[in-house]
ZAMARGU-4260 file (C-alpha; in steps of 0.2 Angstrom, whole numbers, plus 5000, padded with zeros to 4 digits):
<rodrens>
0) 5000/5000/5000 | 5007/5018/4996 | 4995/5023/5009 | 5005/5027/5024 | 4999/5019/5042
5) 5002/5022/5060 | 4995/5016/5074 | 4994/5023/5089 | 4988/5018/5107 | 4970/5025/5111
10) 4975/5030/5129 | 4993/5035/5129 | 4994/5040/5109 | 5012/5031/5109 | 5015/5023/5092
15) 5015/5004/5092 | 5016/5000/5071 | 5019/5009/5056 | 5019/5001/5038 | 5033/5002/5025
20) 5024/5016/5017 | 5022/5029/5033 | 5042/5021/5038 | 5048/5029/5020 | 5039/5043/5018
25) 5045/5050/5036 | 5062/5041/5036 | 5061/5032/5050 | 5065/5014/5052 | 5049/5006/5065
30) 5060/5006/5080 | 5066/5024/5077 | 5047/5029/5075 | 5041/5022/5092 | 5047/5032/5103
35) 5044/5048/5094 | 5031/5063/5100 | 5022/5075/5089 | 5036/5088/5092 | 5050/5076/5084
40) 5039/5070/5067 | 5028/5087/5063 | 5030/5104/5058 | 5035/5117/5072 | 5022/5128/5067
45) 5011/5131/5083 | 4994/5123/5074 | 5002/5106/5073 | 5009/5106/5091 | 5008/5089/5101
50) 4992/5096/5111 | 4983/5097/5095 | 4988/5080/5090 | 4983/5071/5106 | 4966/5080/5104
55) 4963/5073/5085 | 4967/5056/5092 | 4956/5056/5108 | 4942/5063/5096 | 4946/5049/5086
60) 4945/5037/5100 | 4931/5045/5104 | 4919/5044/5092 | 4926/5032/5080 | 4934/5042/5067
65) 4941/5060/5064 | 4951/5069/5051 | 4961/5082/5049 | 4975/5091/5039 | 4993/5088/5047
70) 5010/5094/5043 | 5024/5080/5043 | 5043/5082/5043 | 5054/5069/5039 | 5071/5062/5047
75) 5078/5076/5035 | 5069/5090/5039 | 5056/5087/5023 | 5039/5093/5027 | 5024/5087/5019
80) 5006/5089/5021 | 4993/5076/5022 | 4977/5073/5022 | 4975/5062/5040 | 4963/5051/5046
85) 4963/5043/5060 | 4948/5030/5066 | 4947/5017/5081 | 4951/5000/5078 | 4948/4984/5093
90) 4964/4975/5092 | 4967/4960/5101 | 4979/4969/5113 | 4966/4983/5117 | 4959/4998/5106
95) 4970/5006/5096 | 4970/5022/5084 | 4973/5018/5066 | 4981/5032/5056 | 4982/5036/5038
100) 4986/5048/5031 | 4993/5053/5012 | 5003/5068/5004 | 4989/5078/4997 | 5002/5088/4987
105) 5007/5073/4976 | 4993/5063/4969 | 5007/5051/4960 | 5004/5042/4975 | 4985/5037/4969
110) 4992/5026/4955 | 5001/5011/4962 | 4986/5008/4974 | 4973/5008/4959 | 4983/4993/4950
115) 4975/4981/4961 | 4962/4967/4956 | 4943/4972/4958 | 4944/4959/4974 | 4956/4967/4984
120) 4951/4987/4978 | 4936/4980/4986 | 4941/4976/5003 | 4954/4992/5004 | 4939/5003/5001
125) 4929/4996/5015 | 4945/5005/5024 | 4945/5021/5017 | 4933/5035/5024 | 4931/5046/5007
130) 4917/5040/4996 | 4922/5032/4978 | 4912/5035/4962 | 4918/5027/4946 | 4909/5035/4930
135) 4907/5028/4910 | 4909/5039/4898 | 4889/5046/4898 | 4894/5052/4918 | 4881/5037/4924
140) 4888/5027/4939 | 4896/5011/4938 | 4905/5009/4953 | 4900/5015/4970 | 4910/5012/4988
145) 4900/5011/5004 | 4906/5027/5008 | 4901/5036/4993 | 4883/5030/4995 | 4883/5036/5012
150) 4889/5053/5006 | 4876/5054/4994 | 4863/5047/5004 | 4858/5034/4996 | 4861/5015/4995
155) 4875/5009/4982 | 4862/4999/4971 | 4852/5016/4971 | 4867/5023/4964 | 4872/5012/4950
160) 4866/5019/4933 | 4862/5035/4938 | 4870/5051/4930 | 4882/5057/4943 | 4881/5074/4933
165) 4861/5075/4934 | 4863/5073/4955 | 4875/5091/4957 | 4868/5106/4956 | 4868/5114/4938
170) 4883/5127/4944 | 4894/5115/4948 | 4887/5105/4930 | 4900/5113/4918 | 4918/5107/4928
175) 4913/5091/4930 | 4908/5088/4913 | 4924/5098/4906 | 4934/5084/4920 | 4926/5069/4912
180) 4929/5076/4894 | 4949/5074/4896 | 4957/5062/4886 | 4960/5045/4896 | 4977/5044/4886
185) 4982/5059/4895 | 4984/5051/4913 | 4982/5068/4923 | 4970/5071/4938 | 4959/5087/4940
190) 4953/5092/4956 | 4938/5102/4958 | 4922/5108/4970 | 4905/5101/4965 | 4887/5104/4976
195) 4877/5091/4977 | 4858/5085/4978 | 4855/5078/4994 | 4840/5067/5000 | 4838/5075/5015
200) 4834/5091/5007 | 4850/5099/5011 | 4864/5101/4998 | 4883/5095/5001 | 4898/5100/4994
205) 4911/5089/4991 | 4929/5091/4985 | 4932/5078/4970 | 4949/5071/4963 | 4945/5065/4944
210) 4955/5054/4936 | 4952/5039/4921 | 4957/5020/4928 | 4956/5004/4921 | 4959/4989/4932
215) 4954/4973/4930 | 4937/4965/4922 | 4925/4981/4917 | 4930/4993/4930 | 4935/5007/4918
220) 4931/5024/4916 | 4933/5041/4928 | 4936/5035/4946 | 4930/5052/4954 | 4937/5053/4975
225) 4924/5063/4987 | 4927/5070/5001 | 4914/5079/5011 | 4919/5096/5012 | 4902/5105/5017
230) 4906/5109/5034 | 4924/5119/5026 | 4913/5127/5013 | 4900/5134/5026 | 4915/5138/5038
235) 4923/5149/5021 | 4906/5159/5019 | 4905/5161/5038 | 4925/5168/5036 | 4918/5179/5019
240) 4902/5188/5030 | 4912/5190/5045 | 4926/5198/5033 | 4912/5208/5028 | 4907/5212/5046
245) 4924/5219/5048 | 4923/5229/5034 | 4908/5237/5038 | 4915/5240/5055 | 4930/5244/5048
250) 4921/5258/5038 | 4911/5263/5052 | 4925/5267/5065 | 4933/5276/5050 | 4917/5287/5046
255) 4920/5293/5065 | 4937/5297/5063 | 4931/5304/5046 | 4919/5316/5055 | 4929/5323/5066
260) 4942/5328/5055 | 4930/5337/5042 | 4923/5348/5058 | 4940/5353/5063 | 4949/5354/5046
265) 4935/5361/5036 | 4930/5373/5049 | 4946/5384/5047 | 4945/5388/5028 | 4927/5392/5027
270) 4928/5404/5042 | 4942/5412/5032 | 4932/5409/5014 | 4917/5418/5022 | 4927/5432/5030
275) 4932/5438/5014 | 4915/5439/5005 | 4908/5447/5019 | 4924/5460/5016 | 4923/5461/4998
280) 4905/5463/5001 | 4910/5479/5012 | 4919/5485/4999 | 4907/5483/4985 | 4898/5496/4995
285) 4911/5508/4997 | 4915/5518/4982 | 4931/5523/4987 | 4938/5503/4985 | 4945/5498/4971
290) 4943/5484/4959 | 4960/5478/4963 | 4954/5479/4982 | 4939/5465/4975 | 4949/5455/4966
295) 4959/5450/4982 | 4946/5447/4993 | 4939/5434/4980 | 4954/5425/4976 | 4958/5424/4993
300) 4940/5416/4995 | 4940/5405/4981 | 4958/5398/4989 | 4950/5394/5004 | 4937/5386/4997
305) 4949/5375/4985 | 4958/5371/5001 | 4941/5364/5007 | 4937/5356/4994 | 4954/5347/4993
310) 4952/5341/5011 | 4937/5333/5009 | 4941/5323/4993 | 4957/5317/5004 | 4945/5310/5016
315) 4931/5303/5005 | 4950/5296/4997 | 4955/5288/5013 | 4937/5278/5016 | 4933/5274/4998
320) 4949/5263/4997 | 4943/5253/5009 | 4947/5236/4997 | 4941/5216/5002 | 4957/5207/5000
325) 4974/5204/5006 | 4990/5212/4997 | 5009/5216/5001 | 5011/5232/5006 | 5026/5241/5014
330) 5018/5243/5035 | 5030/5262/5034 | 5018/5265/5019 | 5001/5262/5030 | 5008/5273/5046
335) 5011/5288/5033 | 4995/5286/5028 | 4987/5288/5043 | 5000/5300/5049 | 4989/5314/5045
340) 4973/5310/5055 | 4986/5304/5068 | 4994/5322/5066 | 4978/5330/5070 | 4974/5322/5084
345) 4988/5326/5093 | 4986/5345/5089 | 4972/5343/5095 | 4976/5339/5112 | 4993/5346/5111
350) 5003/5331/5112 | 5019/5328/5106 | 5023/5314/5093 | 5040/5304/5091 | 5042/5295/5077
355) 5053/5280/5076 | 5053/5272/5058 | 5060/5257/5051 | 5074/5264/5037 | 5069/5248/5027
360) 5052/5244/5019 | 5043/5230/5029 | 5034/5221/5016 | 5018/5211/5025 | 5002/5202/5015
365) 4988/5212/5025 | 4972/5223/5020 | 4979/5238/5020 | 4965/5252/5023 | 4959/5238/5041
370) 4976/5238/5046 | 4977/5257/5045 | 4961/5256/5056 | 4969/5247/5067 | 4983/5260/5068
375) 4974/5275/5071 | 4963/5267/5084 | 4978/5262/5094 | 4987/5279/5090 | 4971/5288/5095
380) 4968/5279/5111 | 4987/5285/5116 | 4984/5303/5111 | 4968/5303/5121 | 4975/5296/5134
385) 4988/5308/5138 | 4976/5323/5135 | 4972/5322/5153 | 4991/5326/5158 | 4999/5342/5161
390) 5006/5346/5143 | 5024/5346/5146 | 5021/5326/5149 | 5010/5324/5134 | 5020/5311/5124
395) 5018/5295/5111 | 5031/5288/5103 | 5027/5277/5085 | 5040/5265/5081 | 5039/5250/5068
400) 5055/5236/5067 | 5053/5219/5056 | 5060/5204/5067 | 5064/5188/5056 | 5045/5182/5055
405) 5034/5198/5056 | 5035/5218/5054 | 5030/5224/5070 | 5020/5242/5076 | 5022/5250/5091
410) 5012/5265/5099 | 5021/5269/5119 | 5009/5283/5128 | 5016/5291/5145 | 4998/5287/5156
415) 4991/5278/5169 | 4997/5262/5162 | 4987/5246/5161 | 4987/5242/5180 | 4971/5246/5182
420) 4965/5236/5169 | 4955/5216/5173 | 4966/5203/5167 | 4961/5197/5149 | 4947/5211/5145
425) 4956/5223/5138 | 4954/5217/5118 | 4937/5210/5121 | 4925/5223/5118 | 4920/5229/5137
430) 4935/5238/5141 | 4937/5256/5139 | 4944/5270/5148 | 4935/5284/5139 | 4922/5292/5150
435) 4912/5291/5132 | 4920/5277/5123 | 4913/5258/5120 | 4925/5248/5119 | 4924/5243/5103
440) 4940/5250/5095 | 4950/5238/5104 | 4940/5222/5101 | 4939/5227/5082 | 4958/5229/5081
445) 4962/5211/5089 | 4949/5204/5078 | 4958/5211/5062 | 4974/5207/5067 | 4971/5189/5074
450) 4961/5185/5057 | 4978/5191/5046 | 4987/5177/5056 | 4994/5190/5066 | 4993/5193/5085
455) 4989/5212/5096 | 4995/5215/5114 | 4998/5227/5128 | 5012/5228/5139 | 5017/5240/5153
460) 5029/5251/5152 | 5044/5250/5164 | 5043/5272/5165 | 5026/5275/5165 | 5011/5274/5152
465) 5008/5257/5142 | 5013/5252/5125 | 5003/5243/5112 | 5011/5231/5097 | 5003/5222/5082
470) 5014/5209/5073 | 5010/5204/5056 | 5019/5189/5046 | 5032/5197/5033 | 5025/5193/5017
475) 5038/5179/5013 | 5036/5170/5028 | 5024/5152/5025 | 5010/5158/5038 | 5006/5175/5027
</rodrens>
């Protein structure tokens, strides 16, 4: 079997066997491989630690079956992911947890195991969790494992003879046929998303491997490979409206910031606009001004009122950007653009502002316009936060560094600090120290950063005051 196999104790999760396959793949002879932990045989990234390992396998133990996506690494360092899945077996020495899992990034490996007879494809079906579909030419069924008719919701013999094509939902229609269309001779596999009619009323989605076999007797034609995938379909729209959510918030606490820059911004030049009509309006009436005396006041108003008009495209600019998807962007380029809202609201409170850039771009994969959000809340909240100081002590200081994973923002204010603060509220929404504020800043800004694979957190000072840092992955490192 190319499949590789490793199998595990159900209570203490040690390994007890491994096939040839699994000993190749990871490089290990069986003696080698038994004494190993997670941490020795996987990927150090933190989502395949051995805590999350131990919690697949007790699920497995638990309910008889359980899947998942991990990360492998060889004796040499290789890593590899796999589709895994691990299901309780009763051995004669007590139950056990049968692993198998398979490089999903080299489907080479399909080939050896479909040179079987029909007999023995049989039985190693029975083993295998994803559902099996083999198709004729016209797309009606003429081969369907246990698991595939439990997929589909129907029994096999139901199965036979129908039009696999006629059961999916006529979006998903035109990839499937176009897979079947390929030439047989060309021995390539096509991977693609179909949506299909279930009994039960309620349609599943199921990611299908496509590719022509003949083994022995009559068992020819387009062996098609299901896997449910509804529940990862249904998580991505829940990820698309809540990346919508923050968009909209995103927008919202933007709008705000919008506001209050057009009332104080815009107030100046249209006081200054409307003292020279009124001036040159005077002077119409006197006729001892001259036309020389008219023509300044109005170009002097007509400035202003460029200058008004000029701010608020530069704000309507800053909002409309607002864009739905990730891109590498310099983080020094997102600080200067929010430097002059950030610049306002220090005049405004009469704070001094310390800028501390990186001399180097810091390339990250983020959305740019959320990520400035984020900025100008945390930038705001240390502006207003030193506003109640005596202004000699009115300080921030914005630094931003890369480190050898992530570029890195940093706002340090000179207040009260974070001492005050409940452990573990302060990003989640019902924190604020603004007599008027809710909260919501905060909580918005974790959730941005956290969904961009980064991390947010406040630290205390060793002065005085409190710092706040984001860390986003550099856009060449593997989690951006």
């Amino acid at each position: 079997m190319s499949y590789c196999i490793l199998i595990h104790d159900a209570v203490t999760k040690d390994i007890l066997w491994a096939n040839r396959a699994a000993c190749d793949m990871l490089g290990f002879t069986l003696e080698e491989l038994k004494p190993l932990k997670a941490p020795d045989m996987s990927s150090a990234d933190s989502r395949f630690r051995r805590s999350v390992g131990v919690r697949w396998l007790q699920d497995a133990a638990d309910h008889g079956i359980s899947r998942t996506e991990w990360m492998y690494r060889s004796k040499t360092g290789r890593e590899f992911l796999t589709e895994a899945i691990a299901v309780r077996v009763e051995l004669t020495a007590g139950e056990a947890i049968m692993v198998q899992f398979r490089d999903i990034e080299k489907e080479e490996s399909l080939k050896s195991d479909l040179q079987r007879t029909e007999g023995r494809l049989q039985a190693f079906l029975r083993r295998m969790a994803e559902g099996i579909l083999v198709l004729d030419r016209d797309g009606r069924i003429t081969f369907a494992s246990g698991a595939a008719a439990g997929q589909l919701g129907h029994a096999v013999d139901e199965l036979l003879g129908e039009n696999f094509v006629e059961l999916c939902a006529v979006s998903s229609r035109p990839a499937l046929e176009k897979a079947l269309a390929r030439d047989p001779a060309d021995g390539s596999s096509s991977s693609l998303r179909v949506e299909v009619a279930h009994p039960d009323g309620a349609n599943k989605w199921f990611g299908v491997s496509c590719q022509y076999l003949a083994l022995e007797k009559d068992l020819t034609g387009a062996m098609l490979l299901l896997q449910d995938i509804t529940e990862q379909v249904a998580a991505e729209e829940e990820h698309r409206r809540d990346l919508e959510h923050l968009n909209y918030l995103g927008r919202y606490n933007a709008m705000g910031d919008m506001a209050m820059a057009i009332a104080h911004e815009l107030g100046q030049p249209l006081a200054a606009a409307t003292n020279f009509v009124e001036g040159v309006s005077r002077r119409v009436r006197d006729p001892e001004s001259s036309i020389n005396d008219l023509i300044y006041g109005l170009d002097n108003a007509r400035l202003q009122i460029d200058r008004a008009n000029q701010i608020v495209k530069s704000l309507r600019d800053f909002v409309v950007q607002l864009e739905h998807s990730e891109q590498v962007v310099d983080l020094n380029e997102i600080v200067r653009d929010c430097l002059y809202f950030i610049r306002l609201r220090a005049d405004q409170h009469e704070t001094e502002l310390q800028l501390v850039m990186s001399e180097n771009p810091i390339w990250i994969r983020c959305e740019k316009v959320l990520t400035g959000q984020v900025i100008l809340n945390l930038c705001h909240n240390a502006i207003d936060e030193m506003s109640g100081w005596p202004q000699r002590e009115r300080h921030v200081v914005i630094t931003t560094y890369a480190t050898e994973n992530a570029g890195v923002f940093r706002v340090a204010d000179r207040g009260k600090g974070l001492s005050h603060i409940p452990d573990g509220r302060i990003f989640d929404g019902a924190f604020t120290s603004k007599s008027t504020g809710s909260g919501i800043g905060l909580a918005l800004s974790h959730r941005i950063i956290t969904r961009q694979h980064g991390r947010i957190y406040a630290v205390e000072n060793e002065s005085r005051g409190a710092s706040f840092t984001f860390e986003l992955p550099l856009a060449g490192d593997s989690n951006a």
